[in-house]
N, CA, C and O atoms as a MOPAC input file, in Angstrom:
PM7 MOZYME 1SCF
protein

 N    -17.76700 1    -4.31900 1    10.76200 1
 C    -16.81800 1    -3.76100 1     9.80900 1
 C    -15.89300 1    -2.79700 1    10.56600 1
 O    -16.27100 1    -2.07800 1    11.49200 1
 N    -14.77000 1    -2.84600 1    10.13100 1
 C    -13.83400 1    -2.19000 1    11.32900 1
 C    -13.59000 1    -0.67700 1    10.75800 1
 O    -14.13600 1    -0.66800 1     9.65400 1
 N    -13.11100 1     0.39000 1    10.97000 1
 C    -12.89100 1     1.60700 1    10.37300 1
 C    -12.37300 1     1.79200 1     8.67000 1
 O    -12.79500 1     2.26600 1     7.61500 1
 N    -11.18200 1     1.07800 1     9.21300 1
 C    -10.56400 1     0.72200 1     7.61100 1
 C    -11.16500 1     0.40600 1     6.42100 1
 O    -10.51500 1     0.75800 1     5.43700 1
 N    -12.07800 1    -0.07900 1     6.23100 1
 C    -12.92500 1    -0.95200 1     5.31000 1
 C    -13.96100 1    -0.16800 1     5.44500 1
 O    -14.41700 1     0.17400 1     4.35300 1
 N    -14.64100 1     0.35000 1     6.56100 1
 C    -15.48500 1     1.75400 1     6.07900 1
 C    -14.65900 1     2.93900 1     5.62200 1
 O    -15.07100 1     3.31100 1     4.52300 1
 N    -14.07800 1     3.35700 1     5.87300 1
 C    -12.84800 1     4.02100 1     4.74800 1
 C    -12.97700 1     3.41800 1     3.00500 1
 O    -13.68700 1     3.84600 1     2.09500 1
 N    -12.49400 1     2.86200 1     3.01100 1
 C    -12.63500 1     2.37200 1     1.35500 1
 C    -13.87800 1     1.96000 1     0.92700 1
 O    -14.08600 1     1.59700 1    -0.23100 1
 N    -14.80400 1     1.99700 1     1.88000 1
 C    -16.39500 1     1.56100 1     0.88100 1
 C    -17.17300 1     3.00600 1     0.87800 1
 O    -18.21900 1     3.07100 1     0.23300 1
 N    -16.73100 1     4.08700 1     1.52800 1
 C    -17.14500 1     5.39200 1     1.68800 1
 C    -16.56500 1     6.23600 1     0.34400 1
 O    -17.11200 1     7.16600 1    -0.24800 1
 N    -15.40900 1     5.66000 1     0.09900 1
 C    -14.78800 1     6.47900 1    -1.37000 1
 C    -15.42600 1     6.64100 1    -2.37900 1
 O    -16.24100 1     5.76400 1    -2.66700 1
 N    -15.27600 1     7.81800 1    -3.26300 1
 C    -16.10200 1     8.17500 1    -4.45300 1
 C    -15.16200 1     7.01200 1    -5.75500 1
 O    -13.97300 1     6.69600 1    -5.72000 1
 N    -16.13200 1     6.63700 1    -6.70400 1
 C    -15.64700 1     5.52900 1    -7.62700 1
 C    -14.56400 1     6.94800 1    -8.64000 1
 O    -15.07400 1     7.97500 1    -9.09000 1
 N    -13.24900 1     6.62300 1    -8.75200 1
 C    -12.82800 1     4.95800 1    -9.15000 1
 C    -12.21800 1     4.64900 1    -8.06100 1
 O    -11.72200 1     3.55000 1    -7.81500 1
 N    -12.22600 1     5.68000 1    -7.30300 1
 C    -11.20400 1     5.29400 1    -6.01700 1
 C    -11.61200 1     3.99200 1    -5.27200 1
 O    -10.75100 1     3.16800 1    -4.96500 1
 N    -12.62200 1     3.85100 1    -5.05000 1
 C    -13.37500 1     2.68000 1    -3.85600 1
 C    -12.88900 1     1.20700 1    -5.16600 1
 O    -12.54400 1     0.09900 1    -4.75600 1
 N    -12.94300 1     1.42200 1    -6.10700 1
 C    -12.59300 1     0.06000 1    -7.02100 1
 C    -11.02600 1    -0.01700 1    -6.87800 1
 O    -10.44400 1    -1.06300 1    -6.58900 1
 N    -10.48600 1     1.01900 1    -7.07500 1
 C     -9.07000 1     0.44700 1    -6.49500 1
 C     -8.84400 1     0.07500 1    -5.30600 1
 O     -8.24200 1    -0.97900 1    -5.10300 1
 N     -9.23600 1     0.78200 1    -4.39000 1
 C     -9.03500 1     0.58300 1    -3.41900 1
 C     -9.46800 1    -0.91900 1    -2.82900 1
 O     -8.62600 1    -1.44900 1    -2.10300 1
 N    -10.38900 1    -1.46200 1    -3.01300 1
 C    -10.88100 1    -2.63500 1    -3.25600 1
 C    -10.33600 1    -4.00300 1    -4.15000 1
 O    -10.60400 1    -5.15800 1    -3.81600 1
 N     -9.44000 1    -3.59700 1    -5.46700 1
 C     -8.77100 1    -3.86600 1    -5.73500 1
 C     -7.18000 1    -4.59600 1    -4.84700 1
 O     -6.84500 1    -5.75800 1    -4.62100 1
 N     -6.48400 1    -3.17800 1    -4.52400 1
 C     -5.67300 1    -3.44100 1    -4.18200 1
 C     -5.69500 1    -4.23500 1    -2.59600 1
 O     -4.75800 1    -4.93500 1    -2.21400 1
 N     -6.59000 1    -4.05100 1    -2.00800 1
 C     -6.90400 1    -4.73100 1    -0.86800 1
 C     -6.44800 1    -6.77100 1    -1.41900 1
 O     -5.50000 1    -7.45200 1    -1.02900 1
 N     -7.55800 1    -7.14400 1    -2.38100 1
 C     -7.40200 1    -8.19400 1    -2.59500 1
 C     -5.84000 1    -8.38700 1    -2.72500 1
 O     -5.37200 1    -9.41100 1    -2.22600 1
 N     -5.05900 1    -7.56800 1    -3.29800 1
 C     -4.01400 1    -8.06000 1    -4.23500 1
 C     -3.09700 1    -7.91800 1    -3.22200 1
 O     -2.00600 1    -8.35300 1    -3.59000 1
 N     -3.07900 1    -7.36300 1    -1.76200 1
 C     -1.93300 1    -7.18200 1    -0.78700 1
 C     -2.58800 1    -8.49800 1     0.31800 1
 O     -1.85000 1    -8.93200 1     1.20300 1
 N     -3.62800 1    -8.89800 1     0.19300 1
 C     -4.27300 1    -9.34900 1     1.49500 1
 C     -4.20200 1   -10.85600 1     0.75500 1
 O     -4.39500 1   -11.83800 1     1.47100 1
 N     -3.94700 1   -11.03100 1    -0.56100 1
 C     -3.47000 1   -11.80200 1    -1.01100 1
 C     -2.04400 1   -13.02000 1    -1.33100 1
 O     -1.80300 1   -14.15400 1    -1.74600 1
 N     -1.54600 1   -12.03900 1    -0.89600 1
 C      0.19200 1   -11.80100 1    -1.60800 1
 C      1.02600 1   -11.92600 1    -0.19300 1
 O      1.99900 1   -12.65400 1     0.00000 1
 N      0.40700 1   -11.04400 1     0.73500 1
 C      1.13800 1   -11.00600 1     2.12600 1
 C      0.04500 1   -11.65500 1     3.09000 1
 O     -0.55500 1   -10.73000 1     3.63700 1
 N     -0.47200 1   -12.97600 1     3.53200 1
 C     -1.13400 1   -13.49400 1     4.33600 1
 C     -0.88600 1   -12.88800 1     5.58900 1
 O     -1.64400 1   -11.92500 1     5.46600 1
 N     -0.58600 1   -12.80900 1     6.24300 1
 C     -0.03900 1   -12.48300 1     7.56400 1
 C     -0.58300 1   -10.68700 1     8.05200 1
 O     -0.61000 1   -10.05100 1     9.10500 1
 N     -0.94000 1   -10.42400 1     6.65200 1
 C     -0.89100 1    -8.04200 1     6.92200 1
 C     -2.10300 1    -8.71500 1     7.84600 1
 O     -2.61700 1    -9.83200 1     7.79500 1
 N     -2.41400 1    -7.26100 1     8.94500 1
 C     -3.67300 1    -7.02100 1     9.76200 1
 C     -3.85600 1    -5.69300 1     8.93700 1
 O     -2.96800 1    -4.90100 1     8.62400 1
 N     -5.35100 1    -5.61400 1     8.62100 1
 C     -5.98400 1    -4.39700 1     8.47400 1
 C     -6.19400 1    -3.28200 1     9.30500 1
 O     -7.22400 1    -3.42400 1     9.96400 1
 N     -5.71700 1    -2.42900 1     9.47800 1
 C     -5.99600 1    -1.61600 1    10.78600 1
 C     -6.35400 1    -0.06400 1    10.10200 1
 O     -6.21900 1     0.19400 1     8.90600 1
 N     -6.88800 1     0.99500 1    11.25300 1
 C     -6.93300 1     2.28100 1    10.63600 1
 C     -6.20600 1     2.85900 1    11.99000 1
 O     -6.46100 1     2.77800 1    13.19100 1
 N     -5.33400 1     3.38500 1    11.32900 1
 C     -4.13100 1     3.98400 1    11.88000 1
 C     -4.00700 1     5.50300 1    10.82800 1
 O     -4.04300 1     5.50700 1     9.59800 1
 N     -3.87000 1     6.61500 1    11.66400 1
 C     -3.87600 1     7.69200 1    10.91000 1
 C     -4.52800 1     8.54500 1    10.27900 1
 O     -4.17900 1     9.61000 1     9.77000 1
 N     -6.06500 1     7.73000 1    10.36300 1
 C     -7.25700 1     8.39200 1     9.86300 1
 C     -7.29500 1     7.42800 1     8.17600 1
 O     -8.14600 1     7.70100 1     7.32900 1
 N     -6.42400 1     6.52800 1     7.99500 1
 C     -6.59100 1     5.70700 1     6.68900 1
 C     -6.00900 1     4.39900 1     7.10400 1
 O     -5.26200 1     4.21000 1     8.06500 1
 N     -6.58100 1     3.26900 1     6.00400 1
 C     -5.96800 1     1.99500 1     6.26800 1
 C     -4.74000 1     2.19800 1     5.90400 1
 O     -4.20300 1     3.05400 1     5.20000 1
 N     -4.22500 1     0.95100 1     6.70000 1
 C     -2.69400 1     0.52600 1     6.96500 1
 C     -2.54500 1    -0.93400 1     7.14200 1
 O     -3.25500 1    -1.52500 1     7.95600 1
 N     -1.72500 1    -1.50600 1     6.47700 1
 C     -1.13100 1    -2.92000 1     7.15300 1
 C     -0.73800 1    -2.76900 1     7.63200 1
 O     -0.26900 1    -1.63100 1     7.60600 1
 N     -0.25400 1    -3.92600 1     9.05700 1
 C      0.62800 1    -3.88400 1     9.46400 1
 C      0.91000 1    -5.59800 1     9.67900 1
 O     -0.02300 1    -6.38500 1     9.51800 1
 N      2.35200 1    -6.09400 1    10.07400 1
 C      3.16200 1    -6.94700 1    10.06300 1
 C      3.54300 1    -7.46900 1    11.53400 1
 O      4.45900 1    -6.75300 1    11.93600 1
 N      3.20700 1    -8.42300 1    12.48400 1
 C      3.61900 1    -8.35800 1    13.49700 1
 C      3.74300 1    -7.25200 1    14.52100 1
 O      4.56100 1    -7.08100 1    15.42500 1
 N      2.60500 1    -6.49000 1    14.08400 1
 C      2.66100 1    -5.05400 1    15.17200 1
 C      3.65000 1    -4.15400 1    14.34400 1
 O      4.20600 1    -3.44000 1    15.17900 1
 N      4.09000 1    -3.88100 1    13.19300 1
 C      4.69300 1    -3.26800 1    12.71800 1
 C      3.79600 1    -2.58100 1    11.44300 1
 O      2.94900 1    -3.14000 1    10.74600 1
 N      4.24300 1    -1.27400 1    11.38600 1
 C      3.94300 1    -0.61600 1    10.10300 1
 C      4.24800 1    -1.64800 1     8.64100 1
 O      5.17100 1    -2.45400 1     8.75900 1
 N      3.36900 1    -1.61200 1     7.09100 1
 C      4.22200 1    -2.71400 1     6.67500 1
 C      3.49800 1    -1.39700 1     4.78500 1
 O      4.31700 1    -1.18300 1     3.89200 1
 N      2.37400 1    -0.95200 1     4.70100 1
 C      2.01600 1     0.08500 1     3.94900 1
 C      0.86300 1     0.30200 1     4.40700 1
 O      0.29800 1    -0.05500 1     5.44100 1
 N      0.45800 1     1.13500 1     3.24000 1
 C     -0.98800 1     2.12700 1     3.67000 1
 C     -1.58200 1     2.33000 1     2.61400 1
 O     -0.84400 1     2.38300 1     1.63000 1
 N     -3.29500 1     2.54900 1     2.33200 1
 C     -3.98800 1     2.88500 1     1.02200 1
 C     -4.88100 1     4.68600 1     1.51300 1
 O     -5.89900 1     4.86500 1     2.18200 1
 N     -4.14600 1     5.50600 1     0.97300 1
 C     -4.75400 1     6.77100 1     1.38400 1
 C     -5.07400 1     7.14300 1    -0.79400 1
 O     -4.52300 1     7.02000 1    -1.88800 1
 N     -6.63200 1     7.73200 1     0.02000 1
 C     -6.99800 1     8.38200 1    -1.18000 1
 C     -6.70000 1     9.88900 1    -1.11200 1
 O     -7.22500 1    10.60000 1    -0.25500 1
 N     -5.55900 1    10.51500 1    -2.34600 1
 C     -5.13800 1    12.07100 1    -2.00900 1
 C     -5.43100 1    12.44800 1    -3.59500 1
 O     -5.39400 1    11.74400 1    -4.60500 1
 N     -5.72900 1    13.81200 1    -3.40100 1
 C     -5.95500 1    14.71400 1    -4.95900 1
 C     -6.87500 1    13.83900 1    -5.71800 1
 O     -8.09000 1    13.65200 1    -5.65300 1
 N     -6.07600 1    13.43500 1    -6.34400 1
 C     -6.86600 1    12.78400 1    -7.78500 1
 C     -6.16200 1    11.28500 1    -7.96600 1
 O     -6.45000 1    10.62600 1    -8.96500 1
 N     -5.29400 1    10.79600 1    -7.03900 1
 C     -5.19400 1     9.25900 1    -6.98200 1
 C     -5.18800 1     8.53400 1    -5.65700 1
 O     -5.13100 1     9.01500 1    -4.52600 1
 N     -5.25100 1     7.40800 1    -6.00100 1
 C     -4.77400 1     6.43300 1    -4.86300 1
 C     -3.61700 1     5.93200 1    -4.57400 1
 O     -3.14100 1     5.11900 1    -5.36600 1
 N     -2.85600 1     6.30200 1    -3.33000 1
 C     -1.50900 1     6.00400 1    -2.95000 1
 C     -1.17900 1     5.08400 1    -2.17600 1
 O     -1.10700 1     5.39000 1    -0.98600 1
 N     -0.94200 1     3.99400 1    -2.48000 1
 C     -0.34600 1     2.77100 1    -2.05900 1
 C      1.37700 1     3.22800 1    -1.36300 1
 O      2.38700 1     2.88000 1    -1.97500 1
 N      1.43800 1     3.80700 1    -0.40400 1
 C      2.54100 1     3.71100 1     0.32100 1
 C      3.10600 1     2.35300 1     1.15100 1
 O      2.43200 1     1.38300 1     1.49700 1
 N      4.50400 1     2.57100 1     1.35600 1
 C      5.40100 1     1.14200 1     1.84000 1
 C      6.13500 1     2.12200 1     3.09800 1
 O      6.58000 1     3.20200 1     2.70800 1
 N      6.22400 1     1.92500 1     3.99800 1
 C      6.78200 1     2.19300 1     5.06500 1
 C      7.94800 1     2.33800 1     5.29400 1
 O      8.31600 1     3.40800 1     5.77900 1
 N      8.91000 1     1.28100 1     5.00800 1
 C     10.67600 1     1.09500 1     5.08000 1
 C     10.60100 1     0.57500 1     3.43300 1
 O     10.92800 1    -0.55800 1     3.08100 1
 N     10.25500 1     1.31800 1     2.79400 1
 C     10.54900 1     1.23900 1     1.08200 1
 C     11.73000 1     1.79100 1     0.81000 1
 O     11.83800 1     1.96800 1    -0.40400 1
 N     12.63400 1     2.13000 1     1.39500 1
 C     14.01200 1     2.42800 1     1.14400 1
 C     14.52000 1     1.36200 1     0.63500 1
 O     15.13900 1     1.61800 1    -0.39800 1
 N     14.52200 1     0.26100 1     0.92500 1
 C     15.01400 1    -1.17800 1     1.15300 1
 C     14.47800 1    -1.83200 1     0.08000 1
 O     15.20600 1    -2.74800 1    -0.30200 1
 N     13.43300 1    -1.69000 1    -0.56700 1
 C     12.84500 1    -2.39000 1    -1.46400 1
 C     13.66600 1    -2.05400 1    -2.81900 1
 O     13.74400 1    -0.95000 1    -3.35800 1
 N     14.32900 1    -3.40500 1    -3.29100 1
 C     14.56300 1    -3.19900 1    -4.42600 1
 C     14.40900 1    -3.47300 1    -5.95200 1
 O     15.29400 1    -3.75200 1    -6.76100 1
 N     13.01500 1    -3.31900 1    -6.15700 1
 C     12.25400 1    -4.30000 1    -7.36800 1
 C     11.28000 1    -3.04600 1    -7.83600 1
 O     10.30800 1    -2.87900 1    -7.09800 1
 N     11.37900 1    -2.31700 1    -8.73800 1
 C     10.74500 1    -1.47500 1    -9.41100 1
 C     10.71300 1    -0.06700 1    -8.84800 1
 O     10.00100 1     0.91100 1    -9.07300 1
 N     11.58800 1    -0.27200 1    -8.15400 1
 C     12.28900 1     1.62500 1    -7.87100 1
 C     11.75100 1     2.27000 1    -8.72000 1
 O     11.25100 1     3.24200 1    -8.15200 1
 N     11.54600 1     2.30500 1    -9.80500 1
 C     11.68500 1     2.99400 1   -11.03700 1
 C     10.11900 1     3.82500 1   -11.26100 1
 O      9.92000 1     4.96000 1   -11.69300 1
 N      9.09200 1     2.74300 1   -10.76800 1
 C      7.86700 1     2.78300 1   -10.88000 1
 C      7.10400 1     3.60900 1    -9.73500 1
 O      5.93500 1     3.97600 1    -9.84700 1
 N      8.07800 1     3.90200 1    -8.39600 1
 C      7.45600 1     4.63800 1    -7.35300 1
 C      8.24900 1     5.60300 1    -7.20300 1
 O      9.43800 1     5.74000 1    -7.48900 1
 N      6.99700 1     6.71000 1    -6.41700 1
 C      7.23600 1     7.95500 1    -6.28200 1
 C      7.91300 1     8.33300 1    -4.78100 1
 O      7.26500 1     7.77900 1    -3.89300 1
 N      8.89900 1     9.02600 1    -4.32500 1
 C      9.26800 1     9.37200 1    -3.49600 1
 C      8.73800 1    10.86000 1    -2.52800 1
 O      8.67200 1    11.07000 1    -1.31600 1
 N      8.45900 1    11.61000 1    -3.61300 1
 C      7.62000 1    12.83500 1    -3.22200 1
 C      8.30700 1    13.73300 1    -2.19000 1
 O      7.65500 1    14.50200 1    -1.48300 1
 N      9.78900 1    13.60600 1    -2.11100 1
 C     10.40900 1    14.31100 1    -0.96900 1
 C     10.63700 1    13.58900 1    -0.09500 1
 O     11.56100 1    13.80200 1     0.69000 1
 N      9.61300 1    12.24900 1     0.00100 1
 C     10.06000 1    11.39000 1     1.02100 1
 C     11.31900 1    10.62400 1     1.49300 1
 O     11.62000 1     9.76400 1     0.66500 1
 N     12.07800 1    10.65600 1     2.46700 1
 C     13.72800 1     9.72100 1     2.84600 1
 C     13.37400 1     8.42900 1     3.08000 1
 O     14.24500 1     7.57500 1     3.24700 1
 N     11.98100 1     8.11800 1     3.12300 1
 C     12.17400 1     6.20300 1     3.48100 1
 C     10.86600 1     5.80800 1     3.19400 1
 O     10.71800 1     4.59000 1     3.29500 1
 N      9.47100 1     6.67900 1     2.74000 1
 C      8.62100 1     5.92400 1     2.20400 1
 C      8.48700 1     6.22500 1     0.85000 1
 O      8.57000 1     7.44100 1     0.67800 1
 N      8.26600 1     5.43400 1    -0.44600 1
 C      7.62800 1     5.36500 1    -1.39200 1
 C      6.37000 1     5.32500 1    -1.73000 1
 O      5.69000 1     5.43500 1    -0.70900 1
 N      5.58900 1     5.19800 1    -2.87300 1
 C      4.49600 1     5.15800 1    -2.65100 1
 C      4.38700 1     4.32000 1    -4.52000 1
 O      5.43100 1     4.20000 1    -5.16000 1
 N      3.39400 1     3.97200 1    -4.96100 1
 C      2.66400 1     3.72900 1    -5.99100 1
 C      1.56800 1     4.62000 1    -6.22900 1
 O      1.03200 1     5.03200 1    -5.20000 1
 N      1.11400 1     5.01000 1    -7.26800 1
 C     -0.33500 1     5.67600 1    -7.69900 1
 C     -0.50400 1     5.80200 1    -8.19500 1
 O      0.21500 1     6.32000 1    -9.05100 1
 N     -1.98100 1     5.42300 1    -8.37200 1
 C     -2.59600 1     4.80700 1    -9.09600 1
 C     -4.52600 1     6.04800 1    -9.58000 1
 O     -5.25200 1     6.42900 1    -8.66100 1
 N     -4.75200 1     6.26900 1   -10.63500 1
 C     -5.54900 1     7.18300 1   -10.91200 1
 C     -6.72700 1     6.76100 1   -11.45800 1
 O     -7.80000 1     7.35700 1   -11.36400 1
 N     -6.46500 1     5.41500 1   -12.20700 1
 C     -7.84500 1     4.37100 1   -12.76000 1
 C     -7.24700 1     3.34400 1   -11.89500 1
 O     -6.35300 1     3.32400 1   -11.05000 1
 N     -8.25300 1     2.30500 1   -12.53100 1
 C     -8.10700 1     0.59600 1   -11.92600 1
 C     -6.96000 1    -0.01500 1   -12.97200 1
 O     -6.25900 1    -0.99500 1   -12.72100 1
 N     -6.91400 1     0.84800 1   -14.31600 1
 C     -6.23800 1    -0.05100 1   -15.46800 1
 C     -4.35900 1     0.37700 1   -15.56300 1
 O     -3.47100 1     0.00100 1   -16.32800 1
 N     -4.37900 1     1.39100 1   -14.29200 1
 C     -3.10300 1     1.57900 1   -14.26200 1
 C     -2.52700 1     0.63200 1   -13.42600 1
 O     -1.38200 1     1.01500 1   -13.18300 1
 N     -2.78700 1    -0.51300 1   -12.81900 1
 C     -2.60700 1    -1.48500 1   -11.60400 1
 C     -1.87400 1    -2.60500 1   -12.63300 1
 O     -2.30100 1    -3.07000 1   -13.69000 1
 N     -0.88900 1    -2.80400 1   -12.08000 1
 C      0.13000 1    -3.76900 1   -12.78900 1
 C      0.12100 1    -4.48000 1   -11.77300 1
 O      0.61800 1    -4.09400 1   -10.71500 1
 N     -0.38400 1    -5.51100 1   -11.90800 1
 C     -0.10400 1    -6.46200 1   -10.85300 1
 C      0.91700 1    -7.14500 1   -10.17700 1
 O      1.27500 1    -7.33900 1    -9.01500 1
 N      1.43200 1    -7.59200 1   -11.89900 1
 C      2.51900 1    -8.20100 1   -11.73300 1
 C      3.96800 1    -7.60500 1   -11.10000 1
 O      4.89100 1    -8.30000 1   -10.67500 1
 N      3.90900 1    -5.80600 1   -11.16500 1
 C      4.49600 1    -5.71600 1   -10.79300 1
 C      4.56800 1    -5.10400 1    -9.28400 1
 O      5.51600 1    -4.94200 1    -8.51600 1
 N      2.99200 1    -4.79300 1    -9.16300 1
 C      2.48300 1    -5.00700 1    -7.52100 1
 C      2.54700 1    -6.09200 1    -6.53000 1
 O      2.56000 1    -5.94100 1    -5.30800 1
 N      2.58300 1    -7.15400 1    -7.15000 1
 C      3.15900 1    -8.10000 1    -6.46100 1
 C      4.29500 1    -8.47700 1    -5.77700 1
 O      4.46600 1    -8.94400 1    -4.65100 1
 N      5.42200 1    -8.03200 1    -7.14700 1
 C      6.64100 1    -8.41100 1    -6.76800 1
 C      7.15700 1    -7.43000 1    -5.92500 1
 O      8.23300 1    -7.58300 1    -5.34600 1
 N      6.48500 1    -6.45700 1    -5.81800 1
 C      6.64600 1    -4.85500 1    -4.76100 1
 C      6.69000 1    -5.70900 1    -3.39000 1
 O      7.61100 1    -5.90600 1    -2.59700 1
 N      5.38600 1    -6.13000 1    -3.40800 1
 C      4.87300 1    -6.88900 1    -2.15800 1
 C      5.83700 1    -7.75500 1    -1.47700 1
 O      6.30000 1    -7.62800 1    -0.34300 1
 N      6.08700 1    -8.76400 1    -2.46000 1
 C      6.96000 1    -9.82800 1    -1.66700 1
 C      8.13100 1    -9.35600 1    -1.52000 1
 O      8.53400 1    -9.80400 1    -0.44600 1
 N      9.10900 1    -8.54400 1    -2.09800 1
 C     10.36800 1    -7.61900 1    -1.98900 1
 C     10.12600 1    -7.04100 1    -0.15900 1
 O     10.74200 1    -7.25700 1     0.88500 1
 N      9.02500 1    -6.31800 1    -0.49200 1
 C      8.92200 1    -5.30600 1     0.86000 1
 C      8.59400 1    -6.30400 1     2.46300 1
 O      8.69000 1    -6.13400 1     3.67800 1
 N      8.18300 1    -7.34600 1     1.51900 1
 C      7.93500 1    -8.46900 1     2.81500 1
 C      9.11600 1    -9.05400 1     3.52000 1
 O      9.31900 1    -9.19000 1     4.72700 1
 N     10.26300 1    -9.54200 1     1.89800 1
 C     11.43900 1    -9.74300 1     2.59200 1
 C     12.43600 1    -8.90000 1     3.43000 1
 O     13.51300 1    -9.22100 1     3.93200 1
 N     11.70100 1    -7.62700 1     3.43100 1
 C     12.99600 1    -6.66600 1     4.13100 1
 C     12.29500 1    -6.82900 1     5.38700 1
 O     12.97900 1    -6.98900 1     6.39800 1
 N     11.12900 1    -6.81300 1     5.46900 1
 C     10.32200 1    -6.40800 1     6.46500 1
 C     11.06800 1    -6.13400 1     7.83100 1
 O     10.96200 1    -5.05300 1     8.41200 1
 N     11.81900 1    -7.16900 1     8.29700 1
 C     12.93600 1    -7.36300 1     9.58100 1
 C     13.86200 1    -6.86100 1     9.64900 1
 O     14.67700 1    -7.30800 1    10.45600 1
 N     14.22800 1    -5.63200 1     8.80900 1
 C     15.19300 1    -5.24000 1     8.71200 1
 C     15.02700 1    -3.78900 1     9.87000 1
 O     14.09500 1    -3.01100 1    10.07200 1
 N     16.02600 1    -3.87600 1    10.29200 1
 C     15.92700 1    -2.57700 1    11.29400 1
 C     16.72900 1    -1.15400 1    10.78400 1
 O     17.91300 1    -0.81800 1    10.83300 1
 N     15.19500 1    -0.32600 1    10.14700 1
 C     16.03100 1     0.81000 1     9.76400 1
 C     15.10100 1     1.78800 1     9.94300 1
 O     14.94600 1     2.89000 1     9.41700 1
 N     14.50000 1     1.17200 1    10.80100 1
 C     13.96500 1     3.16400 1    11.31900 1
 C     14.55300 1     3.17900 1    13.28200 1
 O     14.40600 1     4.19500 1    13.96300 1

């Protein structure tokens, strides 16, 4: 088991169910992510590239996107937090997880992926 994945099976519940969750639903959606622990938390990444990340903070789980500047499919739904180029999702139960529109996050952020803006 590689770091990453002991990371999310070490989490206190509900976190470890999302987190577990969302694993399926990105490792799903984007064939290609590598699991890695980068940063002291998991991270995808894309061809050796940053691509998001699942960090458990406060009282939710934050699904960050890396070059989420670019993503343009539910702006509306993620948090910026001060941030200039990552977004994030978060998530506090399992029943706040919209899939449908976690998905389309996914494949949006996949199509920019090549875009050179950092």
């Amino acid at each position: 088991m590689n770091p990453a994945e002991t990371y999310i099976l070490n989490q206190q519940e509900p976190y470890k169910t999302i987190l577990l969750h969302l694993q399926v639903l990105i490792e799903n959606t984007v064939s290609s992510v590598e699991l890695l622990y980068k940063y002291k938390i998991p991270f995808y990444y894309i061809d050796g590239r940053p691509f998001c990340y699942l960090n458990v903070a406060k009282d939710y789980v934050d699904l960050g996107f890396w070059n989420a500047g670019h993503i343009t499919v539910h702006s509306d739904q993620m948090v910026t937090a001060g941030r200039k180029v990552m977004k994030s999702l978060r998530y506090r139960n399992i029943e706040e997880i919209n899939e449908m529109v976690l998905i389309e996050i996914l494949e949006n952020a996949y199509q920019v992926k090549d875009k050179k803006f950092y």
